[in-house]
N, C-alpha and C positions, 0 to 999 in steps of 0.2 A: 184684788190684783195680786198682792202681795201672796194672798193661798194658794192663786191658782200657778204662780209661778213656782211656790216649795211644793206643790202636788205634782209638776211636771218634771221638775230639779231631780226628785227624790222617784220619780216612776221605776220600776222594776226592770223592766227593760234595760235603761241603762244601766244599772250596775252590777245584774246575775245574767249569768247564764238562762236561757230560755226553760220557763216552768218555775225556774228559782225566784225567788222574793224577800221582801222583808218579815212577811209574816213566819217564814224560816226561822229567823234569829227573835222568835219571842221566847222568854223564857218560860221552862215548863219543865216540869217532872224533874225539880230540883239542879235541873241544867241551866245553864248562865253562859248569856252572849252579851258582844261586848255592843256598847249601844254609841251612838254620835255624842247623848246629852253629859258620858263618860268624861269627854274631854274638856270638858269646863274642868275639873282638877287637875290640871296641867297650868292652869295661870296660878293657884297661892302656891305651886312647887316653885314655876318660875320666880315668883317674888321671893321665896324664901330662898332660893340658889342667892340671888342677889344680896340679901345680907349675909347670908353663911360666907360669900365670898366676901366681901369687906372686911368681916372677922378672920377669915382664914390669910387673907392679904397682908395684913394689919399683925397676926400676933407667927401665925406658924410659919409663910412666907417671909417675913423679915426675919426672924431668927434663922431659915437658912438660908437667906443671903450673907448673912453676918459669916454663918459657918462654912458655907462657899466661896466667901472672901469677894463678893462682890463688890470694887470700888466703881466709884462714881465718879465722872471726869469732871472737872472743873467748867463751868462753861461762864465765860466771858458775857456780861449783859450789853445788849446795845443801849446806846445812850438815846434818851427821851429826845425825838426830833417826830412832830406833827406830821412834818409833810411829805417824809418816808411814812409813817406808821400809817396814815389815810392811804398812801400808795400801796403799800402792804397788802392792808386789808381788806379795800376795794377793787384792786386793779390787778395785781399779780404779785406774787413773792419771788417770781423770778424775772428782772426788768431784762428788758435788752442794752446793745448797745446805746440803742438810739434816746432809749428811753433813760439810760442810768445818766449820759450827756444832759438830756434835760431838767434831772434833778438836779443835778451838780448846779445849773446857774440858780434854779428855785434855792437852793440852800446854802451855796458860796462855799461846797465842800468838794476836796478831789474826788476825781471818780476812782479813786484808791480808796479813799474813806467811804463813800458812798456804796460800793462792792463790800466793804466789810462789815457795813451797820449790816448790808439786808443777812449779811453769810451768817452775821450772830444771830440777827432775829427768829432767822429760820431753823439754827439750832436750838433756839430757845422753847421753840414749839414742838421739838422734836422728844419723845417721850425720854425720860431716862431710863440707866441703866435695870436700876430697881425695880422702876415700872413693871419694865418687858419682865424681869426676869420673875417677879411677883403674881404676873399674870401667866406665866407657861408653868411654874408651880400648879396655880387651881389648875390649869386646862390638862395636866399631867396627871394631877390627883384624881380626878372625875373621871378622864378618860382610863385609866389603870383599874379601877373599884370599876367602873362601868362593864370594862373588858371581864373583869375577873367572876361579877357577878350575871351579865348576860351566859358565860360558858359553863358557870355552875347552872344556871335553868334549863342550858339546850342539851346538858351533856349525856344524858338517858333521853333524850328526845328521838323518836326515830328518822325525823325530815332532816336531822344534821346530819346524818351518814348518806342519807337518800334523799335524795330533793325531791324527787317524784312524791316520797309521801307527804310533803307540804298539802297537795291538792285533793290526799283520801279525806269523802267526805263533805267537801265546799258543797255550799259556805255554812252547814251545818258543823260547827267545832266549835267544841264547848272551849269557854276563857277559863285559862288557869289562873289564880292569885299570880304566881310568879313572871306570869305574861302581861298579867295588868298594870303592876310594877314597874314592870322592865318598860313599859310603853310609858307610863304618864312619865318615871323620871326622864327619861331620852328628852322625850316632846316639852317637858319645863325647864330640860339644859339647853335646848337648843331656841327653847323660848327666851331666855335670859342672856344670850349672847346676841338674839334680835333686841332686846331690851338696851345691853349695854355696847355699841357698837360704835355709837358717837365716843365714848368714853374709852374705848379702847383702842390700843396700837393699831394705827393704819399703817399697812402696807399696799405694795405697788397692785398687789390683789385682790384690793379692796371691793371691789364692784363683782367680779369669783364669786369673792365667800359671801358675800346678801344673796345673791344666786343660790350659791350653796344650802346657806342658811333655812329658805323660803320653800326652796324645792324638797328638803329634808324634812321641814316641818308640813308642808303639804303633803307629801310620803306619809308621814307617819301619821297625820288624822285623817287621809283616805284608806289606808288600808286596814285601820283600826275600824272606820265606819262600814266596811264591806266585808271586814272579818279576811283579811288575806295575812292575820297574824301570824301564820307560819312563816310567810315569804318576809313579813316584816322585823321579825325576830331574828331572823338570818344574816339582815342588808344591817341590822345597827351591829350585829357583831363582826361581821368583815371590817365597819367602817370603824370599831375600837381596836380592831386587833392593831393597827400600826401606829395609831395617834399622840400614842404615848411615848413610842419609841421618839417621833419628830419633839415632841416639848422638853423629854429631859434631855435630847441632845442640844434644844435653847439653852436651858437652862447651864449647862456645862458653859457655851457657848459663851454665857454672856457674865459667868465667874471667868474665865479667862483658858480653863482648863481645856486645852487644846487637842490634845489625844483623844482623850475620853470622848468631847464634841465630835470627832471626825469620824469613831470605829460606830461610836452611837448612832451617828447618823447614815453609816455603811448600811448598818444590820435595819434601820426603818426602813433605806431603798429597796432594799431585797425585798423584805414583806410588805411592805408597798405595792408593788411589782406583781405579788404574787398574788395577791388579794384584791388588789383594784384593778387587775390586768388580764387578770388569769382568771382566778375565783370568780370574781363579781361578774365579767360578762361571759362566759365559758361555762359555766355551773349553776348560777343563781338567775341571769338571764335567759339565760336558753331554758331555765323552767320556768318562766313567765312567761315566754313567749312562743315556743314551740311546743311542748307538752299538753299545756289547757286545750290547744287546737285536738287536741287526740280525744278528748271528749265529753269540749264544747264546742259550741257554736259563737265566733267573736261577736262581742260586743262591746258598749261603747265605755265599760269600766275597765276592760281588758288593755284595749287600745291606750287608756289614760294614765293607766298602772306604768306600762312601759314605756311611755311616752316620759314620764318621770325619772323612769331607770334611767333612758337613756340619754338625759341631761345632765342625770348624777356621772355616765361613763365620759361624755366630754368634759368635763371636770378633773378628772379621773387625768385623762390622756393630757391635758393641759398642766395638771400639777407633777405629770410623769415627765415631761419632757424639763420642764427647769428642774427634779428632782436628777435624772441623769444626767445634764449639764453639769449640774454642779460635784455629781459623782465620781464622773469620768476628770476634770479638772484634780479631782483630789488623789487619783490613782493613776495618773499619768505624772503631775506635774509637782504632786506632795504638798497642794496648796492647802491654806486654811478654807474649813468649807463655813462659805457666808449666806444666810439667808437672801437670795438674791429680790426677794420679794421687800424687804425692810428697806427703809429709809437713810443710809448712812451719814452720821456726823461729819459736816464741813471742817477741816483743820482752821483756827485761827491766823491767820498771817501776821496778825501781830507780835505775838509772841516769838516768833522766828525774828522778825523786825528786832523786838527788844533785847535779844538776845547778841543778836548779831552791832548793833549797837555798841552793849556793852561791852561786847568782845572788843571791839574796836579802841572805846574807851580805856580799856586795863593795856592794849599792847602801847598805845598813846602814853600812858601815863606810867605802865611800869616794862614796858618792853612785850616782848615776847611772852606767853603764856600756854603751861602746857595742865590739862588737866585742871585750870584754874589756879596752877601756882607760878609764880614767876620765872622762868628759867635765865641763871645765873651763866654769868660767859668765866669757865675755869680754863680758858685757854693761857693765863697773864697769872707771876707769882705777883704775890703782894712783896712792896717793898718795904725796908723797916727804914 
């Protein structure tokens, strides 16, 4: 059962052009094609990313948070109460009215306090500063060397000037060493962030990027299995040229450094823009999808190639639309530009409370207070 279905999976039909095959891509006469059984060395890349990253997190990450002046906000614990935490956990972190009423009489606490255990809880789960800014480190680092090293491979390549010559030849193109590279790392970084994805920053885009994630790593052992390594070699360097731009402007972001984070994050809109907007479907799609028609005949690997693309470009138009909300916000109104997709820390209300308090307390007990020192009434001399 099992052969007769990888006999039909695998038919020729579906994934060459008619006459084309697999018997095509056998190697011969010291030529080398790139083969399915290839991407098994893409999972000990993957595993090895994951500890490089824990070390690179741990020793070169925290030393430039230190040197970025990244501080950490104090965060207030909630205090050990069962019958919030079982509510928490099982039921929702963000109760209603009705709902926060009815813990109040389970616990005998106001619904003032009961608002502010869950507002601590829920910042307590929220990553910190160092986290985030630990994590857009690696993803800056990878993504830069990625970028830098895909455009040394393509840069005497003749399909980067010409797209059309991606397709001299299919699917007889012999694999280069620096094309095999450039595939297994891609496919074992973006295996490693399916890896660690429970473990890392969620944001409101959370459900996106496994989207993203799935469809890029499908992308890149399909087109690796059918040898469309020109077109694939292409879509991973559009997709580094801007990535890098968005993590070191996190990374400004989340040291404090506010200019830097806004003009940083100006110049990834642009190339953004230009690259997932323009480039990607304008240039690298329209030679998937209009040119092969010039001569082949569709089929059903053709079909599924761009079916891919064109998941990646709603992606694309999805992350363009909050990327110019938040551009245009900064160049109209000179706001700080915030990752609208992140989770923002709840202010304390306590602390305003105790403040306000003690303010109270010091005008009670020693008058009026300016700046935290007493102010003195010099309107009266002293008498001797």
């Amino acid at each position: 059962m099992l052969s007769e279905l990888s006999a039909w999976f695998w038919q020729d039909r579906l994934w060459f052009p008619k006459g084309l095959g697999w018997a095509d891509l056998e190697d011969r006469d010291g030529r080398v094609y790139a083969k399915a059984q290839d991407l098994w060395a893409a999972l000990p890349i993957a595993l090895a990313f994951l500890i490089v990253r824990q070390i690179f997190e741990r020793t070169v990450a925290t030393s430039l948070a230190s040197l970025f002046g990244v501080k950490e906000t104090v965060r207030l614990k909630a205090p050990h109460n069962p019958t919030l935490e079982s509510y928490y956990c099982n039921i929702t972190k963000n109760p209603t009215q009705n709902s926060i009423s009815s813990l109040c009489k389970q616990t005998g606490h106001s619904e003032r306090q009961v608002q502010r255990w869950f507002r601590r809880r829920r910042n307590q789960d929220r990553p910190s500063l160092h986290k985030k800014f630990r994590e857009a480190s690696w993803r800056f680092t990878f993504y830069l060397l990625a970028f830098i090293a895909g455009l040394a491979s393509l840069i005497d390549k003749p399909w980067l000037y010409d797209m059309k010559a991606m397709w001299e030849g299919f699917p007889v193109l012999t694999l280069l060493p620096s094309q095999y590279w450039y595939y297994m790392i891609e496919l074992g970084f973006y295996g490693s962030l399916l890896f660690s994805v429970a473990s890392d920053v969620k944001r409101k885009d959370f459900k996106e990027q496994i989207v993203h994630h799935l469809a890029t790593i499908l992308l890149i052992s399909f087109s690796w299995c059918v040898n469309y390594i020109r077109a694939g070699t292409l879509i991973m360097l559009v997709h580094d040229s801007s990535d890098y731009f968005l993590e070191s402007a996190k990374m400004f972001n989340y040291a404090g450094w506010r200019n830097a984070c806004n003009y940083i994050f100006i110049v990834f809109a642009a190339v953004f823009i230009v690259t997932r907007l323009v480039i990607f479907p304008f240039r690298i799609i329209y030679c998937t999808w209009v040119y092969p028609l010039t001569m082949y005949e569709p089929f059903f690997g053709y079909y599924f190639l761009n079916s891919l693309l064109m998941i990646l470009q709603c992606l694309h138009i999805f992350w363009a639309g909050l990327i110019i909300r938040m551009a245009v916000r900064f160049l109209t109104n000179n706001e700080k530009v915030d990752d609208e997709r992140s989770d923002k820390e709840e202010p304390d209300e306590s602390e305003e409370e105790g403040e306000a308090e003690g303010d109270k307390k010091d005008i009670k007990k020693n008058g009026p207070v300016l700046n935290g020192h007493t102010v003195h009434n010099n309107n009266h001399s002293k008498t001797e």
